[in-house]
N, CA, C and O atoms as CSV, one atom per row, in Angstrom:
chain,resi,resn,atom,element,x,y,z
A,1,UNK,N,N,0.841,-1.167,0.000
A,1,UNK,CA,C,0.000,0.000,0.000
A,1,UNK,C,C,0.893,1.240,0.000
A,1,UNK,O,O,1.872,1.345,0.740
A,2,UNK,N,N,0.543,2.074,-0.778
A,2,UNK,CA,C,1.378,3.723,-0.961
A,2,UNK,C,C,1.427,4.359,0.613
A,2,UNK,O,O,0.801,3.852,1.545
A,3,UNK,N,N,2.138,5.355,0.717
A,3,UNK,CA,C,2.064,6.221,1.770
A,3,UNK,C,C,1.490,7.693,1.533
A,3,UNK,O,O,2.366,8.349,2.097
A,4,UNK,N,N,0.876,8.309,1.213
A,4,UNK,CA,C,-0.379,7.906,2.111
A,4,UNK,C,C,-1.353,7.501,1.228
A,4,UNK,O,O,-1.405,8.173,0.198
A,5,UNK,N,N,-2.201,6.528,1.338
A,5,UNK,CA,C,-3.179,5.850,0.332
A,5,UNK,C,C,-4.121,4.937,1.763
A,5,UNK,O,O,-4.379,5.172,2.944
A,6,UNK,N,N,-4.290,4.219,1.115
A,6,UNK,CA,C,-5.349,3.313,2.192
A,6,UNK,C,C,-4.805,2.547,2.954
A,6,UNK,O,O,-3.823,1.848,2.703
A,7,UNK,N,N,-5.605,2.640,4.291
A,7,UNK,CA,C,-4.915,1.598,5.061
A,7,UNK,C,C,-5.865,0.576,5.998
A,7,UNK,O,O,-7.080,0.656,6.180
A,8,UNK,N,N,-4.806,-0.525,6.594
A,8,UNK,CA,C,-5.840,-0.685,7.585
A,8,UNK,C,C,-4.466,-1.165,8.633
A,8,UNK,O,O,-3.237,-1.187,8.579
A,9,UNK,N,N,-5.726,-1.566,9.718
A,9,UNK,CA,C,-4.942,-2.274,10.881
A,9,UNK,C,C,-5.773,-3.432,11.863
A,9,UNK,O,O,-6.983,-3.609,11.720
A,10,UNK,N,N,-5.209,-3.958,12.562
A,10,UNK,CA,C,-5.631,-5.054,13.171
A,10,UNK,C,C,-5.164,-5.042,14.625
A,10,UNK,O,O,-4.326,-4.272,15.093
A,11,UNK,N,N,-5.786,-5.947,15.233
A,11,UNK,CA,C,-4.826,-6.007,16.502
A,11,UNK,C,C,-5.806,-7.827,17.112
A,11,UNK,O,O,-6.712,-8.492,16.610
A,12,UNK,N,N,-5.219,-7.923,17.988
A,12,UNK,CA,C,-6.007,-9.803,18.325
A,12,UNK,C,C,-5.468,-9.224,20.269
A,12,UNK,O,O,-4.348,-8.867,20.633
A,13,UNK,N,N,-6.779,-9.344,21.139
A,13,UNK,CA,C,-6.807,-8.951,22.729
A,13,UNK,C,C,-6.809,-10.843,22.766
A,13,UNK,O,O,-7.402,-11.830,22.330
A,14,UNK,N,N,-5.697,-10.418,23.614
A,14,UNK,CA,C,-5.859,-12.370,24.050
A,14,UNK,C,C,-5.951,-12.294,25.601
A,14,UNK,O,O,-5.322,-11.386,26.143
A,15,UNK,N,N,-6.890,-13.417,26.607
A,15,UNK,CA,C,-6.694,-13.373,28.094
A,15,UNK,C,C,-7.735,-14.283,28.489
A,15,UNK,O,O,-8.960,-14.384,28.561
A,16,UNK,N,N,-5.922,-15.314,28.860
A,16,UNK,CA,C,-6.815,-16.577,28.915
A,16,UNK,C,C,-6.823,-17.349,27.417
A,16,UNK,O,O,-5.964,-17.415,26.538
A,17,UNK,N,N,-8.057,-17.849,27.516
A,17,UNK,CA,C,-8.446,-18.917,26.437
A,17,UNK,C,C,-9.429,-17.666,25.361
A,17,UNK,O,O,-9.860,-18.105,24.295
A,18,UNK,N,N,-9.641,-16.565,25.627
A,18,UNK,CA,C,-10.320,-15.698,25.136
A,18,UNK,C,C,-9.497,-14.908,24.464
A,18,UNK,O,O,-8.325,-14.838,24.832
A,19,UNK,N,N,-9.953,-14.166,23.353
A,19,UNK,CA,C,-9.391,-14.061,21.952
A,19,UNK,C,C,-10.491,-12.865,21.100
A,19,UNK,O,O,-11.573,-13.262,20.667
A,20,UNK,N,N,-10.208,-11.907,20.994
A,20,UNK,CA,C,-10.871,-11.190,20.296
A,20,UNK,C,C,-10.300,-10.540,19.189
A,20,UNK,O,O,-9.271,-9.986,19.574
A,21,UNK,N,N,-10.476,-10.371,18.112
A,21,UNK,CA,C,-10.300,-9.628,17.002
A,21,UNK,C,C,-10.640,-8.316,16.587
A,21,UNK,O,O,-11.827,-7.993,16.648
A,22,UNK,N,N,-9.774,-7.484,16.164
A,22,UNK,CA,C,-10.350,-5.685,15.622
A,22,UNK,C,C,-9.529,-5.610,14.401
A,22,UNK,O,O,-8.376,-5.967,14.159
A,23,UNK,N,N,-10.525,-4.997,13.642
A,23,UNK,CA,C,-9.551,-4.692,12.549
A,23,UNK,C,C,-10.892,-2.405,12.227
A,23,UNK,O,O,-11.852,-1.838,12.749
A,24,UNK,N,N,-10.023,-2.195,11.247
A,24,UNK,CA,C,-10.231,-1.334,10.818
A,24,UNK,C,C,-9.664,-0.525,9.931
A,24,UNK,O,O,-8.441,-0.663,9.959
A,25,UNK,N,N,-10.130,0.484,8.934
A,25,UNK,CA,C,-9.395,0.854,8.083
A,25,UNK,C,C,-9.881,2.561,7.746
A,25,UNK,O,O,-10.806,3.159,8.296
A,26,UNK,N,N,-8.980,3.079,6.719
A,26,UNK,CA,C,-9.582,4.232,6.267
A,26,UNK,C,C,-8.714,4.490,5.016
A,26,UNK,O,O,-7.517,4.282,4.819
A,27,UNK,N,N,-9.683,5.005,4.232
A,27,UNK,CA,C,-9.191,5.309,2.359
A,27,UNK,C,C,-7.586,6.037,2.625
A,27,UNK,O,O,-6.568,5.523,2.163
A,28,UNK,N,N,-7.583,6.986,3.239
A,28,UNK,CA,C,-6.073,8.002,2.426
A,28,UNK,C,C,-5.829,8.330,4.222
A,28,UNK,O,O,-6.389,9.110,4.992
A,29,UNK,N,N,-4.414,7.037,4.453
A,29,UNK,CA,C,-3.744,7.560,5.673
A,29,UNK,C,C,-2.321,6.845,5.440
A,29,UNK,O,O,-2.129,6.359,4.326
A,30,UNK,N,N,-1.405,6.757,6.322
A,30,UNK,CA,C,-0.176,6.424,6.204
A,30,UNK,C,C,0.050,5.070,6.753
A,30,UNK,O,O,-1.013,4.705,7.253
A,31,UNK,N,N,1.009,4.116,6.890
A,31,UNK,CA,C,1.484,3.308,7.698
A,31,UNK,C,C,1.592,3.178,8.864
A,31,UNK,O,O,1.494,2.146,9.528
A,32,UNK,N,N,1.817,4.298,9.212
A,32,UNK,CA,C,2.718,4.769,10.621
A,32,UNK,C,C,1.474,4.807,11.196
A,32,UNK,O,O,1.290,3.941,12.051
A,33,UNK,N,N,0.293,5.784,10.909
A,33,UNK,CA,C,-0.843,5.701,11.459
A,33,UNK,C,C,-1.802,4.733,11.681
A,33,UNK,O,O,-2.812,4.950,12.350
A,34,UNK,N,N,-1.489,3.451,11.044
A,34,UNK,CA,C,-2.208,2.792,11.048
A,34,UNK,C,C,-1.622,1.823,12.519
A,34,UNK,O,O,-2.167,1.398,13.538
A,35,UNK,N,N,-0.676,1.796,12.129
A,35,UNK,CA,C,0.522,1.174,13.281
A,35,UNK,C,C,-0.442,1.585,14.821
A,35,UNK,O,O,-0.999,0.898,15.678
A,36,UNK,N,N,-0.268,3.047,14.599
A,36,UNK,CA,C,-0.630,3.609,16.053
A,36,UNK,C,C,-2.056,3.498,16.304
A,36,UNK,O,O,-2.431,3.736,17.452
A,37,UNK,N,N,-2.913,3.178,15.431
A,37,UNK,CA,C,-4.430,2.446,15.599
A,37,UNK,C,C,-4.580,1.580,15.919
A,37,UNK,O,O,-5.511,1.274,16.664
A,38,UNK,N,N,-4.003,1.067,15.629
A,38,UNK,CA,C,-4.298,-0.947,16.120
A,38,UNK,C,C,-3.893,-0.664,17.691
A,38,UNK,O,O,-4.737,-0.976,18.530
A,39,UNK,N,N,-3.009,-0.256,18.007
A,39,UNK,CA,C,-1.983,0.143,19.655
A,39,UNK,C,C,-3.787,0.735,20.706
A,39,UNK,O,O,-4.582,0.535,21.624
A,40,UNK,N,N,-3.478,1.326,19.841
A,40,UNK,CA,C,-4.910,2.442,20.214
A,40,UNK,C,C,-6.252,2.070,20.191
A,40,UNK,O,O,-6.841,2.425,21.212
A,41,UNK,N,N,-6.874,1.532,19.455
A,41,UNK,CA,C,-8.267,0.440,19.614
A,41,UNK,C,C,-7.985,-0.386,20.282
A,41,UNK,O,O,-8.709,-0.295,21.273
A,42,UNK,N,N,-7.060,-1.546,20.408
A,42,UNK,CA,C,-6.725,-2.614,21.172
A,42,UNK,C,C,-7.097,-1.749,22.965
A,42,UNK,O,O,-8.007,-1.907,23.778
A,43,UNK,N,N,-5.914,-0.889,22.937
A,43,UNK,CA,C,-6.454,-0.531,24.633
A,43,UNK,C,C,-7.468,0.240,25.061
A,43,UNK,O,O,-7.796,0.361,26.242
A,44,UNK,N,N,-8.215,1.011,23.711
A,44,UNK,CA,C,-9.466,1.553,24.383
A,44,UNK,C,C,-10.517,0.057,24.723
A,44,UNK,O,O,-11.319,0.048,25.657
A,45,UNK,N,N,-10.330,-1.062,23.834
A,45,UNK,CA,C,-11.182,-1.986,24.290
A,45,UNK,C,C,-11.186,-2.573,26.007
A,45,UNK,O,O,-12.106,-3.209,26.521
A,46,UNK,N,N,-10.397,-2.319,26.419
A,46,UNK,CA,C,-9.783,-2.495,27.878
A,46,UNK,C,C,-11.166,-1.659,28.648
A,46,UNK,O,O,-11.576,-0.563,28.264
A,47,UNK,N,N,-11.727,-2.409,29.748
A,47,UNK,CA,C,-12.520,-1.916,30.444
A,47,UNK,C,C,-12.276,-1.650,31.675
A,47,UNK,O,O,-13.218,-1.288,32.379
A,48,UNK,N,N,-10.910,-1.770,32.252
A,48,UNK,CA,C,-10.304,-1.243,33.323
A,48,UNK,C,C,-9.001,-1.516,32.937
A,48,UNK,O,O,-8.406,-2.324,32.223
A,49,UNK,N,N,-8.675,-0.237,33.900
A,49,UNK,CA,C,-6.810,-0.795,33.622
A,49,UNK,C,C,-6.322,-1.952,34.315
A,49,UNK,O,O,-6.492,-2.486,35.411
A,50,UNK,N,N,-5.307,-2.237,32.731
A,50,UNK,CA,C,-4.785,-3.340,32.782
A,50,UNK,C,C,-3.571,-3.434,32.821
A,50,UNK,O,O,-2.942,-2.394,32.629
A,51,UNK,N,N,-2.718,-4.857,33.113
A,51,UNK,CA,C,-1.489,-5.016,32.769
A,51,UNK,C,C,-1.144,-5.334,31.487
A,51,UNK,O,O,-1.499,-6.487,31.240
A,52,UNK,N,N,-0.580,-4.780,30.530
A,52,UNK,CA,C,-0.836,-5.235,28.999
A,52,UNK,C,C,0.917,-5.484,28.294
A,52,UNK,O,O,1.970,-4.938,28.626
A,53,UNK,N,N,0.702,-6.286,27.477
A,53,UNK,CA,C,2.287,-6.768,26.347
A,53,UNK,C,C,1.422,-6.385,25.207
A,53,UNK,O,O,0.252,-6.706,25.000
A,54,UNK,N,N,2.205,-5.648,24.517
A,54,UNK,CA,C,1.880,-5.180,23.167
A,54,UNK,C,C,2.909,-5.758,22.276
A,54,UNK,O,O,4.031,-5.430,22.662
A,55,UNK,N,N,2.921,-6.405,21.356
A,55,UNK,CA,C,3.886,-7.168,20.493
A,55,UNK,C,C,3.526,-6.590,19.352
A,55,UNK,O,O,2.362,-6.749,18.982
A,56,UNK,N,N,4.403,-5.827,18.579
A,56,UNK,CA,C,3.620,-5.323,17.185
A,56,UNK,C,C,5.147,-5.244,16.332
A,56,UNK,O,O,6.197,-5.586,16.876
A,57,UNK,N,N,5.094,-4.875,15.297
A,57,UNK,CA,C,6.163,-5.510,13.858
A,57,UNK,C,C,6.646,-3.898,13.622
A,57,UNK,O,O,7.496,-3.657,12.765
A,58,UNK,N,N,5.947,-2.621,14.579
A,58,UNK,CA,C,6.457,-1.257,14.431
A,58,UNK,C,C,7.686,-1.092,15.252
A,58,UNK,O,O,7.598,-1.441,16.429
A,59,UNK,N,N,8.524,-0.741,14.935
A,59,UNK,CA,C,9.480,-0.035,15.656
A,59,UNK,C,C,9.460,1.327,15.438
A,59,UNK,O,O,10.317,1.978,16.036
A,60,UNK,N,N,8.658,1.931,14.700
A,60,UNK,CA,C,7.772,3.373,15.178
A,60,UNK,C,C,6.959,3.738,16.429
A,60,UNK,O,O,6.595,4.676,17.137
A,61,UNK,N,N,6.893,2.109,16.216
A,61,UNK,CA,C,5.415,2.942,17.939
A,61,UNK,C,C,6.292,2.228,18.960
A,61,UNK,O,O,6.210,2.901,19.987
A,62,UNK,N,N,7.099,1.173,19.168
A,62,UNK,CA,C,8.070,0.955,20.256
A,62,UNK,C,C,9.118,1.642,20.133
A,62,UNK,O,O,9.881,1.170,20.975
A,63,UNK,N,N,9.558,2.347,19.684
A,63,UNK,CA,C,10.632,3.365,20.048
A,63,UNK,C,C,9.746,4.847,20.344
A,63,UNK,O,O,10.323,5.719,20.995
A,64,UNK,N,N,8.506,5.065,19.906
A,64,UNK,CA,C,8.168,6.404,20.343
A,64,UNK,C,C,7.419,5.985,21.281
A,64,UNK,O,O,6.714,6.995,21.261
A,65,UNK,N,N,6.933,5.335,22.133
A,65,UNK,CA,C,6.118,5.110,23.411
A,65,UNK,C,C,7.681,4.728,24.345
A,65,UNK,O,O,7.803,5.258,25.450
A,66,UNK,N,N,8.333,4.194,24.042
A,66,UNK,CA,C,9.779,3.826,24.821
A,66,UNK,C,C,10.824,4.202,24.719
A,66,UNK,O,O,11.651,3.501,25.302
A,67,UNK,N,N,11.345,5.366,24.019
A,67,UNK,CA,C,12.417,6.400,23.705
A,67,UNK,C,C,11.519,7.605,23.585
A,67,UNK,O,O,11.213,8.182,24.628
A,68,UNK,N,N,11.003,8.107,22.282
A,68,UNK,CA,C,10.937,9.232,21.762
A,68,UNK,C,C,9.864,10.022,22.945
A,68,UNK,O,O,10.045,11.086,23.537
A,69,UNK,N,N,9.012,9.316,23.003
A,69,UNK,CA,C,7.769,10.472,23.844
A,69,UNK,C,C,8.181,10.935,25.275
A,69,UNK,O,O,7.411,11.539,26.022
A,70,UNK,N,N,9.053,10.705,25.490
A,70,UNK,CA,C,9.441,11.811,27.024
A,70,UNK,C,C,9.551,12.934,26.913
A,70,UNK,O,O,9.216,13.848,27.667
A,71,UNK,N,N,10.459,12.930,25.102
A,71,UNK,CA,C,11.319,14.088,24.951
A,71,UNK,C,C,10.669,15.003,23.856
A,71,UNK,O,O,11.074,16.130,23.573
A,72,UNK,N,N,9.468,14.281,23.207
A,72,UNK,CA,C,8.925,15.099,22.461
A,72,UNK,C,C,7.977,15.940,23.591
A,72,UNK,O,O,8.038,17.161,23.449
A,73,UNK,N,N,7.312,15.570,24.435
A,73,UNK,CA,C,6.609,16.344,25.525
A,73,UNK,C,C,7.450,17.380,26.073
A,73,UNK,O,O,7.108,18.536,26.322
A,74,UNK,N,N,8.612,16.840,26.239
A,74,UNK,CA,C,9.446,17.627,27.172
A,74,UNK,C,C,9.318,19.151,26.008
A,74,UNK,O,O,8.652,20.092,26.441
A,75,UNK,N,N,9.930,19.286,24.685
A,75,UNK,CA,C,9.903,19.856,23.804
A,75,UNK,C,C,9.058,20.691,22.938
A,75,UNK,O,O,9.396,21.434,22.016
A,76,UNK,N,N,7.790,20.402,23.454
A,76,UNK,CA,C,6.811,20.848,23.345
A,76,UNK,C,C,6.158,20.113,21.704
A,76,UNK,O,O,5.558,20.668,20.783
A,77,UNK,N,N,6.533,18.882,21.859
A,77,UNK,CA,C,6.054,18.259,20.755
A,77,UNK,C,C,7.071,18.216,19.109
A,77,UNK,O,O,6.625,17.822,18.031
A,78,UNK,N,N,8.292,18.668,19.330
A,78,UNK,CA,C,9.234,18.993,18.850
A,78,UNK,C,C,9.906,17.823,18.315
A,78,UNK,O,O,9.772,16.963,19.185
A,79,UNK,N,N,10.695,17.234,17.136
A,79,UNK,CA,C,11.666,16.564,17.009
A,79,UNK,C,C,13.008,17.002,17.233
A,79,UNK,O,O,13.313,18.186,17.375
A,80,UNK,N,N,14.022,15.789,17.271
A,80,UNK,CA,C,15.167,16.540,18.052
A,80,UNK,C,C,15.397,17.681,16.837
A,80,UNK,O,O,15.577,18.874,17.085
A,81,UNK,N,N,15.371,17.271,15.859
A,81,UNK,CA,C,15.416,18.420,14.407
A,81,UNK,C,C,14.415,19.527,14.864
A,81,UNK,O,O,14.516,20.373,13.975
A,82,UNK,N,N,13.830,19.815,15.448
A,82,UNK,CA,C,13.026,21.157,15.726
A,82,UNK,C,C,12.268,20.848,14.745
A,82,UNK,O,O,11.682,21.856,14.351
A,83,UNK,N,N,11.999,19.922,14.158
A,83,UNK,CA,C,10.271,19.838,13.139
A,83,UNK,C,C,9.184,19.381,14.203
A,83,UNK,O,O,9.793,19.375,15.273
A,84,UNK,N,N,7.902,19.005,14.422
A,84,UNK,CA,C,6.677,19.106,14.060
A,84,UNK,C,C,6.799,17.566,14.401
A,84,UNK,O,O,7.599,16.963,13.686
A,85,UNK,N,N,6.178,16.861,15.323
A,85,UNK,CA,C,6.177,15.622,15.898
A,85,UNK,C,C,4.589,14.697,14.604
A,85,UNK,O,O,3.359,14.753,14.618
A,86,UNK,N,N,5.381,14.152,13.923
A,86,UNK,CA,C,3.934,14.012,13.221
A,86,UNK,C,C,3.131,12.603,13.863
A,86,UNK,O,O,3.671,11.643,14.412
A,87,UNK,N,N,1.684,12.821,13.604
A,87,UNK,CA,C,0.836,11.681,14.289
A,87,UNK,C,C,0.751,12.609,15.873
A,87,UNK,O,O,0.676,12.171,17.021
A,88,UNK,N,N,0.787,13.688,15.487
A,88,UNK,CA,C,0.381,13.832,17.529
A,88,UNK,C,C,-0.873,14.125,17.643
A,88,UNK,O,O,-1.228,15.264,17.947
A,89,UNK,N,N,-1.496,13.405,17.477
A,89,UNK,CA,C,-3.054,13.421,17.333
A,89,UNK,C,C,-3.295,11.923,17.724
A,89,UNK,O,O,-4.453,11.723,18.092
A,90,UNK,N,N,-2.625,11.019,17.731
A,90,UNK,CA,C,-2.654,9.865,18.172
A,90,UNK,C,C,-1.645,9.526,19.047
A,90,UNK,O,O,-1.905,8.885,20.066
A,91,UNK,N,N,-0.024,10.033,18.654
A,91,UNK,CA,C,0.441,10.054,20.492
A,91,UNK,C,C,-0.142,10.549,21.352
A,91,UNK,O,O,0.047,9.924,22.396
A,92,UNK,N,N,-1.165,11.878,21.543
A,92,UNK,CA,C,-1.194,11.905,22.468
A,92,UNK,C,C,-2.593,10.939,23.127
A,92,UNK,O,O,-2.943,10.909,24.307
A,93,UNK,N,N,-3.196,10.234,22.018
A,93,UNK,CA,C,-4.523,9.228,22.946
A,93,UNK,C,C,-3.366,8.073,23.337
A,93,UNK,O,O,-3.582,7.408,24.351
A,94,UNK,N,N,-2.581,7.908,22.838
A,94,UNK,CA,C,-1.223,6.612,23.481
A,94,UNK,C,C,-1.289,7.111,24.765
A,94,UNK,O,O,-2.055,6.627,25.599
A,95,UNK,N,N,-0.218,8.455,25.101
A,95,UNK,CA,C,-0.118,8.422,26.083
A,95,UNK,C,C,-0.791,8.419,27.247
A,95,UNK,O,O,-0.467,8.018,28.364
A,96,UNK,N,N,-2.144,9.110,26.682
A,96,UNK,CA,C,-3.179,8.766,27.788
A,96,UNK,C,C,-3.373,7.597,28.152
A,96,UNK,O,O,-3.738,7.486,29.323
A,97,UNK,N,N,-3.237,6.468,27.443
A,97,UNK,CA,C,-3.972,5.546,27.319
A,97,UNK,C,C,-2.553,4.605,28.540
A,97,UNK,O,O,-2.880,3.796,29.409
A,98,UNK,N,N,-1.297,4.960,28.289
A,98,UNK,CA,C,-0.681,4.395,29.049
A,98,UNK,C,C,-0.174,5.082,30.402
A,98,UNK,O,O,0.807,4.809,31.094
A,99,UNK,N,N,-1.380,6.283,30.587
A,99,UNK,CA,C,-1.845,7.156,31.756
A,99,UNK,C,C,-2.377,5.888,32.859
A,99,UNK,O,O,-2.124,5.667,34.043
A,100,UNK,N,N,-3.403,5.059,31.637
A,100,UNK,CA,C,-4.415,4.234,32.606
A,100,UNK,C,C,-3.826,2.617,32.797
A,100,UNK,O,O,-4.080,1.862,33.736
A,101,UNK,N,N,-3.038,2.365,31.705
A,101,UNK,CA,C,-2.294,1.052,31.975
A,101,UNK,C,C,-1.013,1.134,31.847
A,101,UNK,O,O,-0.260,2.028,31.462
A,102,UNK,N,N,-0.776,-0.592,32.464
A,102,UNK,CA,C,0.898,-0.857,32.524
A,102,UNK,C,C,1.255,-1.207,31.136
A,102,UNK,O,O,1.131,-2.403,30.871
A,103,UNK,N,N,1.602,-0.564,30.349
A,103,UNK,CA,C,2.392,-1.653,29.205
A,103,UNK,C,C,3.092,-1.591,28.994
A,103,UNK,O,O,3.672,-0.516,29.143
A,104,UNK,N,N,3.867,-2.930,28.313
A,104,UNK,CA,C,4.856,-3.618,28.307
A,104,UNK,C,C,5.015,-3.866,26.591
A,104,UNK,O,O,4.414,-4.701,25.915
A,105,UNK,N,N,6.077,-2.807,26.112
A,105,UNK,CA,C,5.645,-2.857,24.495
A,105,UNK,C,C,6.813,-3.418,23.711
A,105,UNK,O,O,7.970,-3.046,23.905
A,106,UNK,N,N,6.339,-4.651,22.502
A,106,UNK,CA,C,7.259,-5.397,22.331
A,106,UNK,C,C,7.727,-5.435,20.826
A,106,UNK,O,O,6.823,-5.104,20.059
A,107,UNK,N,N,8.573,-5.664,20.396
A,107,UNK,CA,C,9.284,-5.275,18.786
A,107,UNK,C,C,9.241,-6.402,18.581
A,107,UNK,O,O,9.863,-7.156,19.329
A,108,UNK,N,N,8.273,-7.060,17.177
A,108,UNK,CA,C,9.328,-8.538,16.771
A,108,UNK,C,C,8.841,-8.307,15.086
A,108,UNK,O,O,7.837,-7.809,14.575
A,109,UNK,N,N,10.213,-8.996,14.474
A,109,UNK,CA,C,10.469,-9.094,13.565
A,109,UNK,C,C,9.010,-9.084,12.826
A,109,UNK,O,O,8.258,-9.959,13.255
A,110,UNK,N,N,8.482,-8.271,11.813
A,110,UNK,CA,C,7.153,-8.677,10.736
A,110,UNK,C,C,7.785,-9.711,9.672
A,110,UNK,O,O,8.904,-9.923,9.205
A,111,UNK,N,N,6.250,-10.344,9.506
A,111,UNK,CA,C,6.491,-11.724,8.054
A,111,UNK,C,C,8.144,-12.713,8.835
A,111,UNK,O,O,9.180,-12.924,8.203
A,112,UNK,N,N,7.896,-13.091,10.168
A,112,UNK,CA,C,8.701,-13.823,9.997
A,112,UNK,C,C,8.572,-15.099,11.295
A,112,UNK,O,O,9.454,-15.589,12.000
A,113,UNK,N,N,6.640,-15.437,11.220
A,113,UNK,CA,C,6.204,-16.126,11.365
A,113,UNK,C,C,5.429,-16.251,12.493
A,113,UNK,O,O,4.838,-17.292,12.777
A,114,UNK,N,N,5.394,-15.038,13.287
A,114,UNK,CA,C,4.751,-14.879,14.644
A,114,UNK,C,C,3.235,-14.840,13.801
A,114,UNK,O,O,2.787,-14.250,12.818
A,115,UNK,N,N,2.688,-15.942,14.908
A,115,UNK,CA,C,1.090,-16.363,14.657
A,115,UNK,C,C,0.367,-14.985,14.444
A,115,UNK,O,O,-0.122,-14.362,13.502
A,116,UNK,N,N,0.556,-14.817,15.870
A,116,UNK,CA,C,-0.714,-13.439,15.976
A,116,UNK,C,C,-0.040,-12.267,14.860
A,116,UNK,O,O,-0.789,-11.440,14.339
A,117,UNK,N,N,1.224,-12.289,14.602
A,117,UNK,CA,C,1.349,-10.799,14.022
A,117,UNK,C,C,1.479,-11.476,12.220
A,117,UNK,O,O,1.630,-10.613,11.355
A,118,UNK,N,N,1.422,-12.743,11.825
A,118,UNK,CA,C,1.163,-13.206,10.634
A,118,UNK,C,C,-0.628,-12.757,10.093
A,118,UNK,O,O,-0.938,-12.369,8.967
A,119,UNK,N,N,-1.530,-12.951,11.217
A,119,UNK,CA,C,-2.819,-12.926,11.659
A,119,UNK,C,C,-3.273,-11.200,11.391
A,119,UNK,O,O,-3.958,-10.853,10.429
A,120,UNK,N,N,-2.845,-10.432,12.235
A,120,UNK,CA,C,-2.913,-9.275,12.002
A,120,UNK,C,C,-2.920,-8.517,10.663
A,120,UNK,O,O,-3.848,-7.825,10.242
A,121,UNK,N,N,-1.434,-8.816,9.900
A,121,UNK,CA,C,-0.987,-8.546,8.486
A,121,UNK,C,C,-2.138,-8.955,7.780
A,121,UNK,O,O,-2.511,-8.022,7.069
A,122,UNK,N,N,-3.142,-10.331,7.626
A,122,UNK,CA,C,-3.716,-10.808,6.841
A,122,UNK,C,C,-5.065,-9.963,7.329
A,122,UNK,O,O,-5.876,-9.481,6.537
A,123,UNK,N,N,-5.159,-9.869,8.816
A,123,UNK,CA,C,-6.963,-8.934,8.682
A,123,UNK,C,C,-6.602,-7.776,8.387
A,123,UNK,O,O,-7.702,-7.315,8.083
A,124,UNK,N,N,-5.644,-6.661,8.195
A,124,UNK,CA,C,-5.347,-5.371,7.946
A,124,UNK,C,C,-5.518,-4.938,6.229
A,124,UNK,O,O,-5.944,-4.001,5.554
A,125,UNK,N,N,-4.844,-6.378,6.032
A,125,UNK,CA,C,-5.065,-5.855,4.706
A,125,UNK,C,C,-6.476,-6.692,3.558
A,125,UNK,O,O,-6.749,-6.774,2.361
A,126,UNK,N,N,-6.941,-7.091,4.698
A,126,UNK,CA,C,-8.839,-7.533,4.335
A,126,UNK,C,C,-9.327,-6.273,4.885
A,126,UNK,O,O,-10.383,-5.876,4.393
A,127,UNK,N,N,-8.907,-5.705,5.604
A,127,UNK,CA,C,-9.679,-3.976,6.012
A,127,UNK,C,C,-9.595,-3.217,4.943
A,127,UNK,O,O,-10.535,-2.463,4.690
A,128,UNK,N,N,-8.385,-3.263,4.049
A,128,UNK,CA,C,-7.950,-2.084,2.826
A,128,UNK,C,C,-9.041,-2.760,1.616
A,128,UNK,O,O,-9.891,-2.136,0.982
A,129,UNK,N,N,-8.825,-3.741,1.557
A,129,UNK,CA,C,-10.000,-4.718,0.322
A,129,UNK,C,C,-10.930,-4.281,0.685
A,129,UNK,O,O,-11.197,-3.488,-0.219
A,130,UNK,N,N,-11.755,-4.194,1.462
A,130,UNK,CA,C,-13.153,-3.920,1.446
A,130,UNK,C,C,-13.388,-2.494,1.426
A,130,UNK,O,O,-14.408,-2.033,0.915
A,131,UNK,N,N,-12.408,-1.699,2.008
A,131,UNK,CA,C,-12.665,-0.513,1.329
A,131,UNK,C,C,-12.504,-0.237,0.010
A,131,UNK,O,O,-13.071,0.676,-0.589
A,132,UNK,N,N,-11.723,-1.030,-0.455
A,132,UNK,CA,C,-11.403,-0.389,-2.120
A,132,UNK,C,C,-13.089,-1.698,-2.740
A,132,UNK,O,O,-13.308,-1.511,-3.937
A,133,UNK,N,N,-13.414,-2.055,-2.530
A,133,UNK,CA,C,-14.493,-2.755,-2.767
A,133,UNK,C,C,-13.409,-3.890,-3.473
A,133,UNK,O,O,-13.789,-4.056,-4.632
A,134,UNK,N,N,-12.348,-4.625,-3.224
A,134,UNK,CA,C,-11.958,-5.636,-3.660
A,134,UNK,C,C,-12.275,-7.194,-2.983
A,134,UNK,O,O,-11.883,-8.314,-3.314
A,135,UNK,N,N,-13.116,-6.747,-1.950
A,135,UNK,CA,C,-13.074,-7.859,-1.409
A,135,UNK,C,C,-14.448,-8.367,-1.320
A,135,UNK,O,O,-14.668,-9.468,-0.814
């Protein structure tokens, strides 16, 4: 998929033997944003705070929830380049969101065989098909 063109995202809440699925999409957005949706629906589904592992194939959203966002706040939303923190319209529902829970956010390799994040890839991009009416 282009940048910016259509996207989607996914995410799978597991706890226990219980297992839920989200996916979602929208015509003309980026990668990166989509990344930070799935992060972001997954824990608004949370009905109290929780202890949570986030395993996702971004090293956009685990390095900016676990490096970058101290210092973009600190900065007033700033990159260390003095540009314009982009997506802060969705860091900042992250950070709220890890206002209310513990998480524990995890990097692993994409397409290189993890169930749930093989799983994800395949409903994200059944989210982009049905918007383009391909599916």
């Amino acid at each position: 998929m282009g940048n910016p063109g259509p996207g989607g995202y996914a995410a799978i809440l597991k706890f226990g033997d219980h297992k839920k699925e989200i996916t979602g999409s929208h015509p003309r957005t980026t990668n990166n944003r989509m990344e930070l949706m799935a992060a972001i629906k997954a824990l608004e589904r949370l009905k109290k705070p929780c202890k949570v592992r986030i395993y996702t194939d971004s090293e956009y959203l685990v390095k900016g929830m676990t490096s970058w966002l101290p210092q973009w706040v600190k900065n007033n939303w700033k990159t260390s380049r003095k540009g314009r923190v982009l997506n802060k319209d969705l860091w900042l529902r992250l950070l709220h969101l890890s206002e209310i829970h513990d998480i524990e956010w995890n990097w692993i390799r994409g397409h290189s065989g993890h169930p749930e994040n093989e799983r994800c890839d395949y409903l994200a991009k059944s989210a982009i098909k049905k918007i383009e009416g391909t599916e």
